[in-house]
N, C-alpha and C positions, 0 to 999 in steps of 0.2 A: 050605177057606180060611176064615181067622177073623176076623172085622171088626168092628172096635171102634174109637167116638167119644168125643173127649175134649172137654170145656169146661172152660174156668175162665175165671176175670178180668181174666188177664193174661198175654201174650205168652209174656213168659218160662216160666213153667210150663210153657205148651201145648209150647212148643220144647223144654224138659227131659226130658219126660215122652215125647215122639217120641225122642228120642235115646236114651232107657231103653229105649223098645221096639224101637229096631231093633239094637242093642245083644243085646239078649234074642233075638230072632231068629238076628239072626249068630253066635248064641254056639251057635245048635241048630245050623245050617249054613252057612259063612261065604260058599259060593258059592249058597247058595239066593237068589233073585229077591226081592229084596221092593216093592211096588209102593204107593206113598204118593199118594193122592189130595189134592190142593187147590184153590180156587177161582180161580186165577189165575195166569197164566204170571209175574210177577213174582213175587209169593208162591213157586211153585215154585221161582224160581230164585235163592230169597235162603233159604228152607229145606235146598234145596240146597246152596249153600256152607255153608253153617253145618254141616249134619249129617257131611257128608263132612272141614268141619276137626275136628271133633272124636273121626270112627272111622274116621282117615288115618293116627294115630300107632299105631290097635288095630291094624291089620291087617284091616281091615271093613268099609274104603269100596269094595266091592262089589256089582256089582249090585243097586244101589236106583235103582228108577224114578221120578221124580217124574213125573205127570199130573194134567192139567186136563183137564175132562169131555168136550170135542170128541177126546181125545187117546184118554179111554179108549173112547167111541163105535168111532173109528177101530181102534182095536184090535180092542174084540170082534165088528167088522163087516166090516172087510176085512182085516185079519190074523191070527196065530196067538193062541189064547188065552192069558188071563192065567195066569201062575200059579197 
């Protein structure tokens, strides 16, 4: 598994630049899992819409996870591992 942090200045980038990547991902496996860490259940849930409007028309809003840290705790400690 390959883990990579992005910054920049501004919103919109960081959202671009997520959408490039999962894009790139689904493009290697459309039903491979991909699992998107963020610091905030709102933030999850507004990346979310955003990511899934815009790889709804690909064919690609599949299996992507969004998770906040209590979320992935709970994963790797009472349920199945991540991807």
């Amino acid at each position: 598994m390959k883990h990579k942090l992005y910054t920049a200045n501004r919103w919109k980038e960081l959202e671009e630049k997520l959408i490039e990547e999962v894009i790139q991902k689904k493009q290697e496996g459309a039903l491979e899992p991909v699992v998107i860490l963020v610091g905030s259940r709102l933030l999850a849930q507004y990346l979310e819409r955003k990511v899934y409007l815009s790889l709804d028309s690909k064919g690609l809003a599949i299996n992507l996870h969004f998770l906040i840290f209590p979320d992935l705790v709970e994963r790797l400690f009472y349920t199945e591992p991540l991807p």
